[in-house]
PATI-411213 format. One record per residue (C-alpha): x, y, z; chain; residue in one letter; residue number from 1. Coordinates in Angstrom, 2 decimals. Each point is the difference from the previous one (the first is absolute). Layout:
BEGIN
{nuro {X Y Z} A A NUM}
...
This chain:
BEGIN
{nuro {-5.06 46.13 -31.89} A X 1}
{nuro {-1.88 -2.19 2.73} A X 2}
{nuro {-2.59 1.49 1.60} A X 3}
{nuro {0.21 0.41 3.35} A X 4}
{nuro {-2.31 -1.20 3.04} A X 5}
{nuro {0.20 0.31 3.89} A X 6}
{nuro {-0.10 -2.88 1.68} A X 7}
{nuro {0.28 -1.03 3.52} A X 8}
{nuro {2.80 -2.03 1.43} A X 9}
{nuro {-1.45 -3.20 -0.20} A X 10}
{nuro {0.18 -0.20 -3.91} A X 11}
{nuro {-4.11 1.08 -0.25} A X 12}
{nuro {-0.80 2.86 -2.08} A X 13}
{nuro {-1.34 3.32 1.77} A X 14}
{nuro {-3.19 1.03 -2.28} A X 15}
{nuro {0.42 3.49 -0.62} A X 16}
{nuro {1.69 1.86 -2.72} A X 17}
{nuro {3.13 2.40 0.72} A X 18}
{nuro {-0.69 3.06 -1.05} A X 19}
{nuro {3.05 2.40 1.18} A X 20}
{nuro {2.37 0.46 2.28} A X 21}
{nuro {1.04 2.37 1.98} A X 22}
{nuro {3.41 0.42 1.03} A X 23}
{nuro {1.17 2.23 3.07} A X 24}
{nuro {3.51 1.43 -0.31} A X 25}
{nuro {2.09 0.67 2.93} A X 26}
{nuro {-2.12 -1.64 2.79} A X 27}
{nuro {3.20 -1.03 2.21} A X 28}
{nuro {2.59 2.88 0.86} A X 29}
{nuro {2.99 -1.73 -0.51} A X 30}
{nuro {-0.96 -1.22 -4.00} A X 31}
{nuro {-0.48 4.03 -0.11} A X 32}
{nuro {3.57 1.09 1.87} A X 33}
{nuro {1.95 -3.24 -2.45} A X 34}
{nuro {-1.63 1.65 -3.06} A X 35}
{nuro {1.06 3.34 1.14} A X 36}
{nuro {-3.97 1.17 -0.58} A X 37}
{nuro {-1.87 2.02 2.35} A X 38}
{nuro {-2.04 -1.35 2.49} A X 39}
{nuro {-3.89 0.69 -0.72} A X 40}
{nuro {-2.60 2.03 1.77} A X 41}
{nuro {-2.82 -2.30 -1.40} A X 42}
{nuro {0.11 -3.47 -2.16} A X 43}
{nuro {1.50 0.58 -3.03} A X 44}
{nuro {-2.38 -2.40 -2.20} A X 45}
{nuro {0.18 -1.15 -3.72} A X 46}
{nuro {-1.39 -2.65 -1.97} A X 47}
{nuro {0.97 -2.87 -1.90} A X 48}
{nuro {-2.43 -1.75 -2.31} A X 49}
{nuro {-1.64 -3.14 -0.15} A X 50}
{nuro {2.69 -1.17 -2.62} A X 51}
{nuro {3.16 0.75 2.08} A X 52}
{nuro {-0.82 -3.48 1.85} A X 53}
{nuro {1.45 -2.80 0.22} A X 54}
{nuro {0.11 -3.25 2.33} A X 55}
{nuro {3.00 0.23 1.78} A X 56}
{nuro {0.53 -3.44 -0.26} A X 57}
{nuro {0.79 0.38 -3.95} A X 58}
{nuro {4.04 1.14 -0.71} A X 59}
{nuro {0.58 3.34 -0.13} A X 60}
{nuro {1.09 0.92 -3.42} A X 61}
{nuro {0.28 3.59 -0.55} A X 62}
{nuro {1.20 2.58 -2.45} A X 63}
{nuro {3.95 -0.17 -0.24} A X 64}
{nuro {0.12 3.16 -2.35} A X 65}
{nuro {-1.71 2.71 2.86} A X 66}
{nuro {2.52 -0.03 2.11} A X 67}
{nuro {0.32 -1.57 4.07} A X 68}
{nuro {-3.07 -1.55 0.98} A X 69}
{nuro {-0.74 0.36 4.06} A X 70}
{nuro {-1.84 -2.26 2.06} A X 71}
{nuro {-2.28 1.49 2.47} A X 72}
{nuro {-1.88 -2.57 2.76} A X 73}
{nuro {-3.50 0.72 0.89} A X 74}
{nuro {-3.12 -1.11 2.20} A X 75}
{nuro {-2.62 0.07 -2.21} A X 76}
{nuro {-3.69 0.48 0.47} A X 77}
{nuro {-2.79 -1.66 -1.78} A X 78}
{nuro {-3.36 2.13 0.27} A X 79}
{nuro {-3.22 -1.81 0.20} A X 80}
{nuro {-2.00 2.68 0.58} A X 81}
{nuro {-0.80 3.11 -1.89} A X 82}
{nuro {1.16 2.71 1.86} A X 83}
{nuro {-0.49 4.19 -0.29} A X 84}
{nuro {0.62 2.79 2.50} A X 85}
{nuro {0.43 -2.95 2.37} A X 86}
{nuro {-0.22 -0.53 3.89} A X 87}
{nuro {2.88 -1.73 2.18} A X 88}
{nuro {-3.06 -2.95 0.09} A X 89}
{nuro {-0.69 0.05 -3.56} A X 90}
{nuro {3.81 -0.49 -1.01} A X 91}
{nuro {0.57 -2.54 2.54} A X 92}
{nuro {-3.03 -1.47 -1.31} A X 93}
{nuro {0.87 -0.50 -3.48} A X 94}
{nuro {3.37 -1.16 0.45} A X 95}
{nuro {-0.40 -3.78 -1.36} A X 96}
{nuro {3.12 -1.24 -0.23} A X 97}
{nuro {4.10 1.19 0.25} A X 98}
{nuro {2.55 -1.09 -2.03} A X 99}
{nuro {3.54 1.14 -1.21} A X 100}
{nuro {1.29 1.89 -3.41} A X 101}
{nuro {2.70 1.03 -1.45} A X 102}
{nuro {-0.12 3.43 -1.12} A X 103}
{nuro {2.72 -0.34 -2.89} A X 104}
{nuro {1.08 3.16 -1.23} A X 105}
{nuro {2.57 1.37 -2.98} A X 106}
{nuro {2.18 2.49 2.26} A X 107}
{nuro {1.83 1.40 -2.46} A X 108}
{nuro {-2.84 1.01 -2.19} A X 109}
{nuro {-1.91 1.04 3.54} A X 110}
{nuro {2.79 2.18 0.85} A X 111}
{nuro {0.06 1.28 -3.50} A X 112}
{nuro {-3.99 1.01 0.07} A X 113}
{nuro {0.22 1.34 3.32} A X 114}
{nuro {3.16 2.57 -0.53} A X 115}
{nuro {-2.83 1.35 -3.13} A X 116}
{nuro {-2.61 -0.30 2.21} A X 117}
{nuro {-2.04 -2.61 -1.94} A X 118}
{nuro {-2.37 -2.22 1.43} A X 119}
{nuro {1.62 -3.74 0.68} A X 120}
{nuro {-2.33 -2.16 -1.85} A X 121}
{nuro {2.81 -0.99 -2.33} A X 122}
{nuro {2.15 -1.25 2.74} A X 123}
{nuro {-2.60 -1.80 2.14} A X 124}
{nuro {-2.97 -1.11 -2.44} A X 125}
{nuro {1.62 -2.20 -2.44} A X 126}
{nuro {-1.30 -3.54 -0.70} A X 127}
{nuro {1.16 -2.23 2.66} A X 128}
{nuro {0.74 2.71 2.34} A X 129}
{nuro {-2.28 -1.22 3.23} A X 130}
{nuro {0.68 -3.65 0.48} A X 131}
{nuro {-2.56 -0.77 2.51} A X 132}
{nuro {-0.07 -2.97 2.43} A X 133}
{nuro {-2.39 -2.43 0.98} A X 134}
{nuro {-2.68 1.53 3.09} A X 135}
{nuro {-0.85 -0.86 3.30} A X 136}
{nuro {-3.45 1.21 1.56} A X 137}
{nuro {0.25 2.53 2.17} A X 138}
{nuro {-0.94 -1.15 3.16} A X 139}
{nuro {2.93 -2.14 0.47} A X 140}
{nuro {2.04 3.01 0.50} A X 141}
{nuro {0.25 2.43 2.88} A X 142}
{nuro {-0.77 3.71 -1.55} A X 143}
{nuro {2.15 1.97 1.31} A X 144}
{nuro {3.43 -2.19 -0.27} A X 145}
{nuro {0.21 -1.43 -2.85} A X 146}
{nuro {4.04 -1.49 -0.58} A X 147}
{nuro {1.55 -0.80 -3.67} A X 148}
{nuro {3.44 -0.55 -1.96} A X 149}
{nuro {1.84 -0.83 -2.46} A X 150}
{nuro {3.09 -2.02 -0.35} A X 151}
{nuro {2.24 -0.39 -3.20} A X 152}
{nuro {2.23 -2.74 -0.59} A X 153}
{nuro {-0.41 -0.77 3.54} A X 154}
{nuro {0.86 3.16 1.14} A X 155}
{nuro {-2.24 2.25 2.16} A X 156}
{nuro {-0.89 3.02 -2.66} A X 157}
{nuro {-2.79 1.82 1.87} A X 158}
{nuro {-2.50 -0.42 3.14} A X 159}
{nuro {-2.92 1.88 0.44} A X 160}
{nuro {-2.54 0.62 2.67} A X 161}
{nuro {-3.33 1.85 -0.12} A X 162}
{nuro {0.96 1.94 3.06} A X 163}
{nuro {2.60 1.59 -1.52} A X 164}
{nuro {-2.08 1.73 -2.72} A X 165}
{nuro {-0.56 3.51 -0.16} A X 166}
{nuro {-3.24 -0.43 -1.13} A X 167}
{nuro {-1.75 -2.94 1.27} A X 168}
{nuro {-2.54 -2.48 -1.76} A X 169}
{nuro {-3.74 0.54 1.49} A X 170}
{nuro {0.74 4.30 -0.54} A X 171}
{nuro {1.76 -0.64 -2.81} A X 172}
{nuro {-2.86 -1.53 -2.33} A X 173}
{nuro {-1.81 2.86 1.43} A X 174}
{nuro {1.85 2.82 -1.26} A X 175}
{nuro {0.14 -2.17 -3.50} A X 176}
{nuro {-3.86 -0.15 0.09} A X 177}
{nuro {0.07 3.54 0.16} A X 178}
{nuro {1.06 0.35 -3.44} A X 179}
{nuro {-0.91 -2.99 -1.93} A X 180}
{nuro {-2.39 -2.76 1.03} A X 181}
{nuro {1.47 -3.35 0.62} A X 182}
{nuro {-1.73 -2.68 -1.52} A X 183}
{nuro {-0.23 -4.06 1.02} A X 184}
{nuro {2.89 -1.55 -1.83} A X 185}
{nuro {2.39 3.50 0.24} A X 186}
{nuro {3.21 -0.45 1.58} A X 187}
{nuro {1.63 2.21 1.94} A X 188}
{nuro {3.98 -0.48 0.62} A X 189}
{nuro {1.60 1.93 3.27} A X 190}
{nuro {3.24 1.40 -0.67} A X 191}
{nuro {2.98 -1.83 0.74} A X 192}
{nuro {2.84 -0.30 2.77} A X 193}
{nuro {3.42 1.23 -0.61} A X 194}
{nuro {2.08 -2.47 -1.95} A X 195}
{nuro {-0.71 0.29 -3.38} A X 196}
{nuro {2.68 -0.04 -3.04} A X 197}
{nuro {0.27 -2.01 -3.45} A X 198}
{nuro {-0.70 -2.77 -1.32} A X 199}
{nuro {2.16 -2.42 -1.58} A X 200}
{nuro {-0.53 -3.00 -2.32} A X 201}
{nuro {0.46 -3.62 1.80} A X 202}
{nuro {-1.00 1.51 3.49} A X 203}
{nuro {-2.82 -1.43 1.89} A X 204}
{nuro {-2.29 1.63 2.56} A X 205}
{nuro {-1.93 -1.66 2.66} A X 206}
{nuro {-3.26 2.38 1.53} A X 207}
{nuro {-0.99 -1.03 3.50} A X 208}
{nuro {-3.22 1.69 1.20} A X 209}
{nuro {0.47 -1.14 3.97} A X 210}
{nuro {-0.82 -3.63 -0.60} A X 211}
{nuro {-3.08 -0.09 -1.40} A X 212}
{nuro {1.85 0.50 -3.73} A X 213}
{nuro {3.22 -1.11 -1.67} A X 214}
{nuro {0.48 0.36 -3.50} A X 215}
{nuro {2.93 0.59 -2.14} A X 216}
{nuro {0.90 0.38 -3.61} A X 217}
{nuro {3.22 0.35 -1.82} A X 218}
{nuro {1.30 3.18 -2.91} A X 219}
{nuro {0.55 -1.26 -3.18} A X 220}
């Protein structure tokens, strides 16, 4: 398995390692109400390792024998500072760069850990399961609205917008830093907008992260 490494949008690598990262579950209301899951009082966080990644620019080839795989669109966040019990300033501070993901997750088996009461680690952790784009620094983006989406086969799949999250970004790494340090290199991915279902081979999906980023890759 190649290994991979951040880099920003113009091709050049980013020097620093990924480390983890860390996923937040049911960050837009309506991805909550389609799911049928509750909405959450605080972020629901988890982590995938270093090994889950993937450039999304690579075909998506994924277990057939686990059941439906679902695609879930993300803003990601690449960390360039290390971060613990954190102020707004200091998050906002060590944001270096944003990006998009694809949280790709086994929904059957999910569905099957969660009716035991398992963690989901099986269904969300696999290798290959964070294809990661391409970043763009920081600055060039406005903090607080931050637009994305994702079209397959042409079609409009899923929009997102920062404003729309229930927990946004700058509080958000934050309340992560709280409990685990962030370190330069660690990603963190946002939740995603309503929209999501499976994936199917020969179907190809175009990210647009307002347009400052357009990537796409195809299942295989």
């Amino acid at each position: 398995m190649e290994q991979y490494q951040h880099h920003w949008v113009d091709g050049t690598p980013v020097h620093l390692p990924l480390g983890k990262i860390v996923c937040i579950g049911r960050n837009y209301a309506e991805h909550a109400k389609e799911l049928n899951n509750p909405i959450p009082e605080e972020p629901l966080l988890f982590i995938k390792p270093a090994t889950s990644a993937v450039h999304v620019t690579r075909p998506l080839n994924f277990p057939s024998d686990r059941g439906q795989m679902h695609f879930e669109t993300e803003l990601a966040v690449l960390i360039g500072k290390p971060l613990t019990n954190a102020t707004p300033s200091e998050s906002e501070a060590a944001i270096l760069g944003y990006g998009l993901a694809l949280d790709l997750t086994l929904r059957d088996l999910q569905s099957q850990l969660k009716e035991k009461g398992h963690p989901w680690e099986r269904a969300k952790a696999f290798d290959g399961a964070c294809p990661l784009s391409p970043f763009v620094a920081a600055e060039q983006f406005h903090k607080d609205h931050i637009t994305f989406s994702l079209d397959i086969d042409g079609q409009r799949q899923q929009s997102g917008d920062t404003r729309d999250m229930l927990f946004p970004v700058i509080p958000l790494l934050g309340h992560i830093s709280r409990h685990f340090t962030l370190l330069p290199g660690d990603v963190v991915i946002t939740g995603t907008p309503k929209g999501v279902g499976p994936l199917h081979q020969g179907q190809t999906l175009a990210l647009q992260l307002e347009d400052k980023l357009s990537v796409s890759t195809k299942v295989v």
